[in-house]
DOKEVEX-165107 format. One record per residue: residue in one letter; x, y, z of N, C-alpha, C in turn. Coordinates in steps of 0.2 Angstrom, whole numbers, padded with zeros to 4 digits, always signed. Example, Ala and Ser with C-alpha at 12.3 -4.5 7.8 and 13.67 -1.06 7.14 Angstrom:
// residues 2
A+0066-0028+0039+0062-0022+0039+0066-0016+0039S+0064-0011+0035+0068-0005+0036+0064+0000+0039
***
This chain:
// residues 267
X-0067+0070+0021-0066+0063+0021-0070+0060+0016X-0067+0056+0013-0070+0051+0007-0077+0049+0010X-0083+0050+0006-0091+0046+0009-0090+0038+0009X-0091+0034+0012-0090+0026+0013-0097+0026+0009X-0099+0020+0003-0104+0022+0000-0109+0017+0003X-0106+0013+0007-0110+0007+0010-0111+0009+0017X-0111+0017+0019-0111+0019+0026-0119+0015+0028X-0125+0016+0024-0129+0017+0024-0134+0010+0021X-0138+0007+0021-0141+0002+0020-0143+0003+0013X-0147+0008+0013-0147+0010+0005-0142+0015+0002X-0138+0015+0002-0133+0022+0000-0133+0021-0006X-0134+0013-0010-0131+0013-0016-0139+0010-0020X-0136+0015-0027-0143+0015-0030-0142+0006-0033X-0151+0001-0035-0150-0004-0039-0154-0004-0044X-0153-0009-0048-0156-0009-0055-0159-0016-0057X-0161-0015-0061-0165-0023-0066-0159-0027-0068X-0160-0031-0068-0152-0038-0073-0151-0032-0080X-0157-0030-0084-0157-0028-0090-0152-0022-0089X-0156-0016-0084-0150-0011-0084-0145-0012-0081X-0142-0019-0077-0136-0019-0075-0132-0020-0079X-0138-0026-0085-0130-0028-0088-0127-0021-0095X-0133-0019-0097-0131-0012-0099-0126-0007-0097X-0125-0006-0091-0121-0003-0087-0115-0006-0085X-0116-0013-0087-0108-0017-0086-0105-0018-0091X-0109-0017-0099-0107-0018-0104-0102-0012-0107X-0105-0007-0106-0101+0000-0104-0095+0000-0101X-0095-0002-0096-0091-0002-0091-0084-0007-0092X-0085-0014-0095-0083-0017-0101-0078-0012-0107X-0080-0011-0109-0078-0006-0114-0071+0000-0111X-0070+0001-0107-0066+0005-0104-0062+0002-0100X-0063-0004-0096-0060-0008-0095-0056-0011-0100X-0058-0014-0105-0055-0015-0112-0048-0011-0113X-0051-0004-0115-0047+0002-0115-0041+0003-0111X-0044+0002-0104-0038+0002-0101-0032-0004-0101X-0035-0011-0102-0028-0016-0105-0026-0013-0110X-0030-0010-0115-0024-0010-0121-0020-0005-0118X-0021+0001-0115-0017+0006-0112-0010+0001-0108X-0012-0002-0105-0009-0006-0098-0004-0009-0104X-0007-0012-0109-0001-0018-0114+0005-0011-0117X+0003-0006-0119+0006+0000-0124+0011-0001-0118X+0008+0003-0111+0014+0005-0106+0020+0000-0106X+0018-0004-0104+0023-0012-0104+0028-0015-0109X+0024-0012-0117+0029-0010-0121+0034-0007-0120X+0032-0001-0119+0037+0006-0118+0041+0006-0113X+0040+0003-0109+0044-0002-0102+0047-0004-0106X+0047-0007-0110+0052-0014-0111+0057-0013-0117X+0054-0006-0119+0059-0002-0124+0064+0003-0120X+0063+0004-0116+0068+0009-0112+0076+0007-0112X+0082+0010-0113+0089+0008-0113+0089+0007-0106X+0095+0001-0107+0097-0001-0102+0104+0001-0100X+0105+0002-0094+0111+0006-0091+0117+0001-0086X+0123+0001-0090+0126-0007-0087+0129-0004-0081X+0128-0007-0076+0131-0009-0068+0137-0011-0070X+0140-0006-0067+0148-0006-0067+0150-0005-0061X+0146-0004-0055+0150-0006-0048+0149-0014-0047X+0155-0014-0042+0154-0021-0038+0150-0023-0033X+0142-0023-0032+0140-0024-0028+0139-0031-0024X+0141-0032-0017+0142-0038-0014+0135-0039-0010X+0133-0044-0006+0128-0047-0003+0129-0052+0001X+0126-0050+0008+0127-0057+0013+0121-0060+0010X+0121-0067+0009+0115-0071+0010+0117-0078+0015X+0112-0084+0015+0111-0088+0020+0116-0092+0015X+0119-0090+0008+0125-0096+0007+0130-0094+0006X+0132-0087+0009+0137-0083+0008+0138-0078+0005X+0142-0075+0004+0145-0067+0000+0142-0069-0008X+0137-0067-0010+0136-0066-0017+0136-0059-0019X+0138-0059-0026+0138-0053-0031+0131-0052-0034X+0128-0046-0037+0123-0047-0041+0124-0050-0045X+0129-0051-0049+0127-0057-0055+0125-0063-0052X+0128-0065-0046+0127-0072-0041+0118-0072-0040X+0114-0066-0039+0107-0068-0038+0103-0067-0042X+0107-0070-0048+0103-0072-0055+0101-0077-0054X+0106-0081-0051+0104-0088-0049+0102-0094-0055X+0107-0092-0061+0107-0094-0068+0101-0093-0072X+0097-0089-0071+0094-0085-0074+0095-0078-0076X+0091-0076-0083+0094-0069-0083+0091-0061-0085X+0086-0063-0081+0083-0058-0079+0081-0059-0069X+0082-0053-0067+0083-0053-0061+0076-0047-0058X+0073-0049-0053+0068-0044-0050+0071-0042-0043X+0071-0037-0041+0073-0035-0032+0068-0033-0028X+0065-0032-0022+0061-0028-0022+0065-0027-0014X+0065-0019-0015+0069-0015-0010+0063-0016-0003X+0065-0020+0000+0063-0021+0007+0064-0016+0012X+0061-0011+0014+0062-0007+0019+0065-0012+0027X+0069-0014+0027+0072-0015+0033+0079-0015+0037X+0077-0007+0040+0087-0006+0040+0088-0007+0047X+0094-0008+0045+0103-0012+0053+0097-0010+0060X+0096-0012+0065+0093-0011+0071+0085-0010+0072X+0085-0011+0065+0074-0012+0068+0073-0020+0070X+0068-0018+0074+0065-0021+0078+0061-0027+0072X+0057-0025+0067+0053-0028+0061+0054-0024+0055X+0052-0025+0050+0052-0023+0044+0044-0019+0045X+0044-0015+0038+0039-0011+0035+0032-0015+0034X+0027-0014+0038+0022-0017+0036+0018-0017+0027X+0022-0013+0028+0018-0010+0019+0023-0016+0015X+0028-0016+0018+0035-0021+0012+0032-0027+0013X+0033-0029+0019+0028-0035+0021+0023-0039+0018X+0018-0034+0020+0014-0035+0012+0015-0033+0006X+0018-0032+0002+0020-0034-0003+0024-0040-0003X+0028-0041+0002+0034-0047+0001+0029-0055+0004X+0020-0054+0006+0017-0059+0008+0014-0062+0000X+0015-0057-0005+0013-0061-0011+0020-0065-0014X+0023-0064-0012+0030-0068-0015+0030-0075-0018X+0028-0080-0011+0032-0083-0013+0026-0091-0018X+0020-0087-0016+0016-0089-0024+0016-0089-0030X+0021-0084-0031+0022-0084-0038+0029-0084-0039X+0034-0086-0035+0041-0086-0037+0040-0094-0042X+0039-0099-0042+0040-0103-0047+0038-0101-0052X+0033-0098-0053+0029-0095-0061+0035-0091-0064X+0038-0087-0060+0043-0082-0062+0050-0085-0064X+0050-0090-0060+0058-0095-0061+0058-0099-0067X+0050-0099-0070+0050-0105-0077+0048-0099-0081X+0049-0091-0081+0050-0087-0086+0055-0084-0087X+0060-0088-0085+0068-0087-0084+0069-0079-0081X+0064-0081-0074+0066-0072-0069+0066-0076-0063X+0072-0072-0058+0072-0072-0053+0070-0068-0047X+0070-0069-0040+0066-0063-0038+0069-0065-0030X+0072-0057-0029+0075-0058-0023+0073-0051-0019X+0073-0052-0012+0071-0045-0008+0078-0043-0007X+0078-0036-0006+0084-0033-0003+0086-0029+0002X+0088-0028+0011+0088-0026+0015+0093-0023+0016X+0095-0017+0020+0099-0015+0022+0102-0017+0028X+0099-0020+0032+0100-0021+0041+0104-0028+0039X+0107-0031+0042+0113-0036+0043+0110-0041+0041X+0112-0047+0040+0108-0054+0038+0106-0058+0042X+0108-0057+0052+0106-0060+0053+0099-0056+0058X+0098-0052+0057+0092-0045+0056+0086-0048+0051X+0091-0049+0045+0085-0051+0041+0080-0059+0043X+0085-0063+0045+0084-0071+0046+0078-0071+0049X+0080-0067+0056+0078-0067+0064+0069-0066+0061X+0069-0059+0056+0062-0058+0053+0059-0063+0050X+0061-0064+0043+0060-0069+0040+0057-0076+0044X+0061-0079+0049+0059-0085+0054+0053-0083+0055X+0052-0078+0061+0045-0076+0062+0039-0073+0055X+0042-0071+0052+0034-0072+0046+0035-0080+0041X+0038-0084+0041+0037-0089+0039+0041-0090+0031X+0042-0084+0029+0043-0085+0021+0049-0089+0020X+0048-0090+0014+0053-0095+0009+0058-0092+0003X+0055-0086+0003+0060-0082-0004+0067-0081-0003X+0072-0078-0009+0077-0077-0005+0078-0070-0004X+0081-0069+0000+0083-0062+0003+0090-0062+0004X+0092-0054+0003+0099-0054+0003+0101-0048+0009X+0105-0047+0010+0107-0042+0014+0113-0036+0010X+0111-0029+0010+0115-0026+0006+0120-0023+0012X+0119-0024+0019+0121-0020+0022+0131-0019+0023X+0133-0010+0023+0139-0013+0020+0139-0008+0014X+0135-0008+0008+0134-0008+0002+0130+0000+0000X+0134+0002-0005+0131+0006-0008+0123+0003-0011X+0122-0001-0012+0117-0003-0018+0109+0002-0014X+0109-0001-0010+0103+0004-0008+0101+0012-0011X+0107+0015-0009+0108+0022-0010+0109+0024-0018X+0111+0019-0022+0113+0020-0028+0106+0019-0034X+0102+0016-0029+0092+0012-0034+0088+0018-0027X+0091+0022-0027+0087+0028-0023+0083+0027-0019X+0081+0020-0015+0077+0018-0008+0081+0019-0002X+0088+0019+0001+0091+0022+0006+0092+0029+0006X+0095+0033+0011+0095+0038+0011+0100+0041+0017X+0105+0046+0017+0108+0045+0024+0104+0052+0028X+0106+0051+0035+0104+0054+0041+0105+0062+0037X+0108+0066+0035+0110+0072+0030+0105+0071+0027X+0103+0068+0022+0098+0071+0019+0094+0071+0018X+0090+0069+0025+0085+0065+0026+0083+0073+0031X+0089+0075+0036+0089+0081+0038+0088+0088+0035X+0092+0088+0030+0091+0093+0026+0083+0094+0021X+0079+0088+0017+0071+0086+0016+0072+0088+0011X+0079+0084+0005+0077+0085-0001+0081+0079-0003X+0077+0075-0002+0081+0066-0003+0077+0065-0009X+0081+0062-0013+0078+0062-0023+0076+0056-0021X+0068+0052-0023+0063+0048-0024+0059+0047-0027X+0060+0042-0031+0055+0044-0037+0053+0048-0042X+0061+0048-0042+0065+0051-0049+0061+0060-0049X+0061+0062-0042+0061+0070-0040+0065+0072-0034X+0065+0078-0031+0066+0077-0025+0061+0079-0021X+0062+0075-0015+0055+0077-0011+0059+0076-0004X+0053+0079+0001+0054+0081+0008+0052+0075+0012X+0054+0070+0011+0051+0065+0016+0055+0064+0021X+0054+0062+0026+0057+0062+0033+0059+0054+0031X+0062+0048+0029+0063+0043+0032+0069+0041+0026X+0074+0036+0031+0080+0035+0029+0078+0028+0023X+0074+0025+0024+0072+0019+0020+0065+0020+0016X+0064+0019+0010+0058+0020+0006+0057+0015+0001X+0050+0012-0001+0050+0007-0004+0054+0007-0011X+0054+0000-0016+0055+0002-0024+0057-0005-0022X+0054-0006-0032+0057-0013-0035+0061-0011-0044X+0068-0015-0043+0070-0014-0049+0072-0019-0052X+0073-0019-0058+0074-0026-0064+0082-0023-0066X+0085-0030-0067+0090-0031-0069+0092-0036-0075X+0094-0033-0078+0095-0043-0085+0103-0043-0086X+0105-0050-0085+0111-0054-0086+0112-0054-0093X+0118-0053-0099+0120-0056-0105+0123-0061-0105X+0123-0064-0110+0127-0073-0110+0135-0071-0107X+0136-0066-0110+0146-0062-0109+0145-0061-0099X+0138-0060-0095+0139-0060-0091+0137-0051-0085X+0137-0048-0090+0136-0041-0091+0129-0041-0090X+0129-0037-0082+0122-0033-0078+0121-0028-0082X+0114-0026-0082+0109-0021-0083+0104-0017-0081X+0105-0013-0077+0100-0010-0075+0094-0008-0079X+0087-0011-0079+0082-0008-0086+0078-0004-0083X+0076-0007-0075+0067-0002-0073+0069-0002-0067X+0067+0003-0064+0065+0002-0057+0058+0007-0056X+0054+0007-0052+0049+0009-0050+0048+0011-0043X+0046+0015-0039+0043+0019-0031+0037+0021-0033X+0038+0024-0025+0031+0026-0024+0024+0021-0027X+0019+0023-0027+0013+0017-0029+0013+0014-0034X+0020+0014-0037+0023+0011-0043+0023+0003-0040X+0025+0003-0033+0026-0005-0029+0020-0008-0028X+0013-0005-0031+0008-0006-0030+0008-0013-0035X+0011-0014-0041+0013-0019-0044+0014-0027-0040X+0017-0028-0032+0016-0032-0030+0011-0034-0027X+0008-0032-0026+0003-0029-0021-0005-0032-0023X-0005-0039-0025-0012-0043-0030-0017-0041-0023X-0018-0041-0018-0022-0041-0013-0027-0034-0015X-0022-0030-0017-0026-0022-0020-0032-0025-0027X-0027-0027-0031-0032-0029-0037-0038-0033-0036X-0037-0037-0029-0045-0039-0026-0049-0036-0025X-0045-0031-0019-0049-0025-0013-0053-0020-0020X-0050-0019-0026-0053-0014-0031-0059-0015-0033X-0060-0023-0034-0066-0026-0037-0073-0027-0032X-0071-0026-0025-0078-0028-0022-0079-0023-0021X-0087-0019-0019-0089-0014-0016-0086-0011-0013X-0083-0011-0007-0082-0006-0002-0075-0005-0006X-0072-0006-0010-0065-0006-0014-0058-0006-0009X-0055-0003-0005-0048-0002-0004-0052+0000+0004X-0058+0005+0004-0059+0006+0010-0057+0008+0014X-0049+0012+0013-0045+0018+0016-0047+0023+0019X-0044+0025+0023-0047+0029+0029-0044+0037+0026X-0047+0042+0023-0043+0048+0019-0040+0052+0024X-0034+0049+0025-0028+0052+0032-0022+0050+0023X-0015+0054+0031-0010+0055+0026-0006+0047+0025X-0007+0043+0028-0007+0035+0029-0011+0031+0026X-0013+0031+0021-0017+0024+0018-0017+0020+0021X-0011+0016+0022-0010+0010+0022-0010+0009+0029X-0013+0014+0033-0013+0013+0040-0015+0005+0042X-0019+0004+0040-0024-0003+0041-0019-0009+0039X-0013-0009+0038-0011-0014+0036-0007-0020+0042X-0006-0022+0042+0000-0029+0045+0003-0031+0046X+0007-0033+0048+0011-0039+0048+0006-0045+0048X+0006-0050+0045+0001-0055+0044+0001-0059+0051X+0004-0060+0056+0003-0063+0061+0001-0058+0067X-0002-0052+0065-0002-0046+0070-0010-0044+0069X-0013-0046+0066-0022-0046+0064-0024-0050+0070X-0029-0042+0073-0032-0046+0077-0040-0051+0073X-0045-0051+0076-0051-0055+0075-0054-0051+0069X-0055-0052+0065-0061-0048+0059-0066-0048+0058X-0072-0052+0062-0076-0051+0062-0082-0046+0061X-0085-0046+0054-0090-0040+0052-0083-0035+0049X-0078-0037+0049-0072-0036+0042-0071-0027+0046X-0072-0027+0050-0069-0018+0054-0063-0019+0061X-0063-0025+0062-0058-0026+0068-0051-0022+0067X-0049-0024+0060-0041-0023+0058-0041-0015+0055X-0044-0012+0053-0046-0005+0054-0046-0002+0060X-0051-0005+0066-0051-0001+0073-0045-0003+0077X-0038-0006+0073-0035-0006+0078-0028-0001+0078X-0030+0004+0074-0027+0009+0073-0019+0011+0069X-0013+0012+0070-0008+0015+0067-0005+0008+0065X+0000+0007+0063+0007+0001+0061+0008+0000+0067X+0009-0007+0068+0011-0009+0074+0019-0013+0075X+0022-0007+0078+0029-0005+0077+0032-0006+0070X+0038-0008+0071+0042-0005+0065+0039+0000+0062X+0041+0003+0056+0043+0007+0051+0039+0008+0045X+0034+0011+0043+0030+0012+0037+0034+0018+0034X+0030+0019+0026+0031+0023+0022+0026+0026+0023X+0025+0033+0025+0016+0036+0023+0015+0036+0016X+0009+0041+0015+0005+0042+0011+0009+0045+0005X+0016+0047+0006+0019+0051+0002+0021+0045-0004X+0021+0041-0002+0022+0035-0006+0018+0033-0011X+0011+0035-0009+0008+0035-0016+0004+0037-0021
***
């Protein structure tokens, strides 16, 4: 198990402002390195062909049967982010959750860079509503259920071959045990009308929603994960934290509280 550096009063070594800022200026320097890294990838992201969407896929939402061209929402680039939440769960995936709790702060930034940005579930619409009410959110979300489209952006899965343990995720095949698994994909609209599949991403690829990480990285104790097959055991539902106090309550309170997580395979 990973050593906690802060187990201990002194665990961690300290220095003079002089040798820290030396050691930050350093540290500066590869951080640097790494944006330029970070801009190259994003390029090369942006250069990949694009593969046009030639099925018909449909969608319940709260203003009726839309098409994906319809959840462009006259814009023409489009974001999905595969919501783990299938037909007869009780709640969605805490891990999606979080993810889906950064949303709806940034959806107008996104909508004034001509991008739209919808969740997508498998479980019925009014499945998803029921959820939604209770976490409070405002974004849109659609319901695939019905629908190839899950199965086709490799996040669903059926009961076969979930038994079998060679379900292809994450553009391999691997032995995970569950019928729903995270991922976000990008789609762009042309003026003619004509869908395009460009990116999708899984596994810690979804870490991309995920700005609370980008915090948790910066402070001392970092992410502060427990080294089990579950990272993300520690996480939430946002209305399900108990008290924080001294910041270890939500740690000792043990596994996902119901519903459905992804493990550790995910990242």
């Amino acid at each position: 198990m990973t050593q906690n550096p802060l187990a201990t009063a002194d665990a961690h070594r300290t220095a003079s402002k002089t040798e820290w800022l030396a050691e930050r200026k350093q540290l500066l320097a590869r951080e640097r390195e790494l944006t330029r890294l970070s801009d190259q990838v994003a390029r090369e992201r942006r250069a990949l062909p694009w593969v046009p969407v030639d099925k018909d896929y449909a969608f319940d939402t709260p203003s009726g049967r839309r098409t994906l061209a319809d959840l462009f929402d006259g814009r023409r680039q489009l974001l999905v982010q595969h919501f783990m939440l299938g037909p007869g769960w009780v709640q969605g995936c805490p891990s999606c959750s979080f993810m889906a709790d950064h949303i709806d702060g940034m959806t107008v930034h996104l909508e004034n860079r001509d991008v739209s940005l919808v969740a997508v579930s498998r479980a019925p619409l009014d499945e998803i509503e029921r959820f939604r009410r209770r976490m409070g959110w405002r974004f849109r979300w659609a319901s695939s259920h019905g629908s190839d489209f899950n199965y086709d952006f490799g996040v669903s899965f059926t009961p076969e071959q979930v038994a079998r343990g060679d379900i292809g995720y994450n553009y391999s095949t691997s032995p995970h045990c569950y019928e729903e698994l995270p991922g976000v994909s990008v789609f762009f609209k042309n003026d003619d009308g004509q869908v395009f599949h460009t990116y999708s991403t899984y596994g810690r690829g979804v870490e991309v929603m995920m700005g609370t990480y980008r915090m948790l990285d910066l402070v001392p104790k970092g992410r502060d994960e427990r080294d089990v097959e579950n990272r993300m055991e520690w996480v939430r539902h946002h209305d399900r934290y108990g008290p924080v106090a001294g910041g270890s309550a939500a740690q000792e309170a043990g596994g996902p509280v119901g519903g459905r997580t992804a493990s550790d395979c995910c990242r």
